[in-house]
C-alpha positions as CSV (number, residue, x, y, z in Angstrom):
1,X,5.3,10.6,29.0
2,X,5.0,8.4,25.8
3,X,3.2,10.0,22.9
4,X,0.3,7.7,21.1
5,X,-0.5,8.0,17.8
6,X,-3.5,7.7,15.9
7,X,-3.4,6.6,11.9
8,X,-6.3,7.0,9.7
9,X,-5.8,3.7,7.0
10,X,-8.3,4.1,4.0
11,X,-8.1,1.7,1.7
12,X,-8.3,2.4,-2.1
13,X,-11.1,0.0,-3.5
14,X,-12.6,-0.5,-6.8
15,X,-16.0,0.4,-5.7
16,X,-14.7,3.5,-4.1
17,X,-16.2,3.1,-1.0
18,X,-15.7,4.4,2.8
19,X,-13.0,1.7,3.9
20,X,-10.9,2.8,6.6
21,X,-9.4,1.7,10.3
22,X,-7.9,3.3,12.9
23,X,-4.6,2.0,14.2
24,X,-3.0,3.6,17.0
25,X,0.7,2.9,18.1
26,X,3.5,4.4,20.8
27,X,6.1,6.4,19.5
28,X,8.6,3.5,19.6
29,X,6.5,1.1,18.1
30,X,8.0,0.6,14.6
31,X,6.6,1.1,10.8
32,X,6.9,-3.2,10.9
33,X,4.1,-2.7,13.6
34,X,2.1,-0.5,11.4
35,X,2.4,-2.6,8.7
36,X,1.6,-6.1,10.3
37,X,-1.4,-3.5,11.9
38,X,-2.6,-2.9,9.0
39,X,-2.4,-6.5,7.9
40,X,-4.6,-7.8,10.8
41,X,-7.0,-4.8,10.3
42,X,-8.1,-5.3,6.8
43,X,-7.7,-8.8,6.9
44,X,-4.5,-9.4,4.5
45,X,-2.5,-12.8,5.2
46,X,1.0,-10.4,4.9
47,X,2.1,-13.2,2.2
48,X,3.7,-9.9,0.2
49,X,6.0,-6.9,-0.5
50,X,4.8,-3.7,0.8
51,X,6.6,0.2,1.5
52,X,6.0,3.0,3.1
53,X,6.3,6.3,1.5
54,X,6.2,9.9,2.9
55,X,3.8,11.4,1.0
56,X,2.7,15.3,0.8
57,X,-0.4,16.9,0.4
58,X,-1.4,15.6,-2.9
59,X,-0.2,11.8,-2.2
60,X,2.9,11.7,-4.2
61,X,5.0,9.2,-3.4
62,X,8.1,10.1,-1.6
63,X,10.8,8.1,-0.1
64,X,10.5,4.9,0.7
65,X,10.3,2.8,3.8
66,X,10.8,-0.4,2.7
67,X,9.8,-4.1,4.3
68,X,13.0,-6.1,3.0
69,X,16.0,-4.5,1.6
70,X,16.0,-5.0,-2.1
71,X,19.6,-3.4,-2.3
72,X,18.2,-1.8,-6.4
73,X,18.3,2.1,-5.1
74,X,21.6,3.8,-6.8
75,X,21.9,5.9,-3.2
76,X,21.4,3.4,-1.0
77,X,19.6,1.1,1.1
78,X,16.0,2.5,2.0
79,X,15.1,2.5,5.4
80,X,13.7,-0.7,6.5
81,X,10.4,-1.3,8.4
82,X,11.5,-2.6,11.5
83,X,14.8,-0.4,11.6
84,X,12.1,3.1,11.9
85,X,10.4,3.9,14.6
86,X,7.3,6.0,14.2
87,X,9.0,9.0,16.0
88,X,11.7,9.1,13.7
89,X,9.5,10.4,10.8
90,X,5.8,11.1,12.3
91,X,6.2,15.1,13.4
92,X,2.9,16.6,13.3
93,X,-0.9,15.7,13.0
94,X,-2.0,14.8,9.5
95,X,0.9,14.1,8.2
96,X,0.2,11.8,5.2
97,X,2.0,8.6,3.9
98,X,1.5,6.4,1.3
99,X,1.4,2.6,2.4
100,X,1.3,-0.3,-0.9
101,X,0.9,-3.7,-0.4
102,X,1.7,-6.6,-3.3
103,X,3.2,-4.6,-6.0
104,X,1.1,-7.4,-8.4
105,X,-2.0,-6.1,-7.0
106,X,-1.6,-2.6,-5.6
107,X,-3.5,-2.1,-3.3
108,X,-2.8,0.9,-1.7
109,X,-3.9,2.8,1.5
110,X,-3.9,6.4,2.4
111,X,-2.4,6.3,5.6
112,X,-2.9,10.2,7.8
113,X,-1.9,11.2,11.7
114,X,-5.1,11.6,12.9
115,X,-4.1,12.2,16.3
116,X,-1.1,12.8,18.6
117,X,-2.0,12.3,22.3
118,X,-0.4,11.4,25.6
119,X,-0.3,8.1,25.9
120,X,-2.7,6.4,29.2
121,X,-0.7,4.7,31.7
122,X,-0.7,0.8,31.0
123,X,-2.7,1.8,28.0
124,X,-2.3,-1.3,25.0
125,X,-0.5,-0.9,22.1
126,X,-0.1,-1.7,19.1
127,X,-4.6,-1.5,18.8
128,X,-7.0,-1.1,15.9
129,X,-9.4,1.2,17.7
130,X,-11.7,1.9,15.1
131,X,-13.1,-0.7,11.8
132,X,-15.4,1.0,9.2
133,X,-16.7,-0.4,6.4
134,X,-16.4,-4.0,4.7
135,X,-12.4,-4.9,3.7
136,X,-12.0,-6.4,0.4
137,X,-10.8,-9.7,-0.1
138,X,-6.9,-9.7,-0.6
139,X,-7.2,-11.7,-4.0
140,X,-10.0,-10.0,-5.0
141,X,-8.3,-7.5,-7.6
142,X,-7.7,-8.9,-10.8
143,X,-5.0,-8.2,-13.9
144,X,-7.8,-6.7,-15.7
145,X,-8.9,-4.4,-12.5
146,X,-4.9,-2.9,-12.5
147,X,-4.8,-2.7,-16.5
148,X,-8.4,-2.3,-17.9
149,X,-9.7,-4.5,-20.6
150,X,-6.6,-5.3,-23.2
151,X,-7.2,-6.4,-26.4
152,X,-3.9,-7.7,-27.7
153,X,-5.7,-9.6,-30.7
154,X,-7.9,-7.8,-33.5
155,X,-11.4,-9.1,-34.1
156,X,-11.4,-12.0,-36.4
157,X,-12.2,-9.8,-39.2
158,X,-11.0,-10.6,-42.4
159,X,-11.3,-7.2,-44.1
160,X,-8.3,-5.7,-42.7
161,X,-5.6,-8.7,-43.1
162,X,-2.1,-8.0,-42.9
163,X,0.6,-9.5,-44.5
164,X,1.6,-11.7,-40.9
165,X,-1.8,-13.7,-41.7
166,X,-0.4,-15.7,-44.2
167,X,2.0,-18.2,-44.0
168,X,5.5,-17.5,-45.1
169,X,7.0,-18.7,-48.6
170,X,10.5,-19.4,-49.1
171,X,12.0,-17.0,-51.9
172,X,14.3,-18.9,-54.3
């Protein structure tokens, strides 16, 4: 009998609020599916990069299951999205993995097995079975959200010129 699986996808938000869905796929469905899943669910137009990565208990970032082969990794080619089926890496309930979305932005999403079942007979998959909480708009994080506030300029304070506020003189 096929095995469903049930993902827990919280998203990380700025107002740190509850945002998650539940996705649940068959064991052959692919990480692609999960990722286009995930698309649908929190309303992203899929216009971007995005991984995978197997994760531990702390979230750390482990290898990478990539959406396009970028051919950069020294040891070779990550394993691509549609080339891994969920089976080949899912092995237990809560197992935790890391998914990113536009490596501009960064949104990420804490992605857990929530649930291994039997699968029903002529049961639907791929399905988003659960929505909770409001999903934030895909453009809606900014450069100042990812880096904070950055003033590259001093105040206009004369008091404290330095020597690159005048203009230069030629030395004869």
């Amino acid at each position: 009998m096929e095995k469903a699986f049930k993902f827990r996808v919280l998203i990380d938000t700025a107002e740190k609020q509850d945002v998650f869905r539940d996705i649940e796929l068959k064991n052959n469905n692919s990480f692609l599916d999960l990722h286009n899943q995930i698309q649908e669910a929190f309303g992203f137009d899929n216009s971007e990069m995005a991984s995978f990565y197997l994760s531990n208990e702390d979230w750390e970032r482990g290898e990478e299951i990539a959406l396009m082969d970028m051919g950069a990794g020294k040891q070779g080619p990550s394993r691509l999205m549609e080339d891994t089926a969920i089976h080949d890496i899912v092995e237990d309930q809560k197992q935790k993995i890391l998914y990113v979305f536009d490596f501009l932005r960064m949104w990420t999403f804490f992605v857990e097995v929530a649930e291994i079942r039997d699968a029903e007979k002529n049961e639907e998959f791929p399905k988003i079975s659960l929505s909770y909480g409001e999903a934030p708009d895909q453009n809606s994080k900014t450069a100042e959200d990812l880096f904070g506030t950055m003033n590259a300029y001093p105040d206009d304070d004369d008091s404290e010129k330095s020597d690159f506020d005048e203009p230069f003189e030629e030395e004869l």
